[in-house]
N, C-alpha and C positions, 0 to 999 in steps of 0.2 A: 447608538445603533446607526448603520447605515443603510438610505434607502436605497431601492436596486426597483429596475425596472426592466423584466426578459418577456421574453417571446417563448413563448411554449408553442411545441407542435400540437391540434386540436386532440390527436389522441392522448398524448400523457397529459394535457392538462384533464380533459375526460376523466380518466383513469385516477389519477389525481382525484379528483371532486368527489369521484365515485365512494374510493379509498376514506377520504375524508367525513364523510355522511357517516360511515361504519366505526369508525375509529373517536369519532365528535372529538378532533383536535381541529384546531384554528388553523389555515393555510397558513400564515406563518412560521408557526411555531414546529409545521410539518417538513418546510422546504429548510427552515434552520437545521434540523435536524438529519435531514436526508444530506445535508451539506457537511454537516460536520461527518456522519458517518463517510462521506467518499472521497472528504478529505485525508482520515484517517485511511482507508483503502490506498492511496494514492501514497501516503507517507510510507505506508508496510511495502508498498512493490517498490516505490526507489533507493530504500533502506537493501532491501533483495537484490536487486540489480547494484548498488553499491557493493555487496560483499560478494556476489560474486565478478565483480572485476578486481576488484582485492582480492580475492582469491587466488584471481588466474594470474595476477604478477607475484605472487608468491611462493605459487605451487612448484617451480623450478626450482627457488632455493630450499624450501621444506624436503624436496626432493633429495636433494646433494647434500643437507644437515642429516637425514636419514640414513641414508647409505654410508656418512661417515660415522656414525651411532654402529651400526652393523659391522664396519670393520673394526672399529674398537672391542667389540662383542666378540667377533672371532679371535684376535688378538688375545683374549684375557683368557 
């Protein structure tokens, strides 16, 4: 494990403590956890934002493969 040492604003750490009395988890095992959950938030929206700019370079050619699917289709 690695140690870490932050600066919390006096309200969330507050909030925090408060949280923590109610819950009876240990601060650490609380801010491990609040870390891993928004690391995983953070994973899901640049995962999101990757597909959709993969998207939008795609979308022109999906476009033009479509339309030649449809003229085939009339064709037949």
């Amino acid at each position: 494990m690695k140690n870490l040492s932050l600066k919390l604003e006096d309200t969330i750490f507050q909030e925090t403590e408060d949280i923590l009395a109610k819950v009876h988890k240990n601060r650490n095992r609380y801010i491990n956890e609040a870390l891993e959950f928004y690391n995983k938030l953070q994973k899901r929206r640049l995962l999101a934002k990757q597909i959709d700019q993969e998207s939008k370079l795609v979308a022109g050619e999906s476009l033009s493969i479509l339309t030649e699917f449809e003229a085939l289709e009339d064709e037949g």
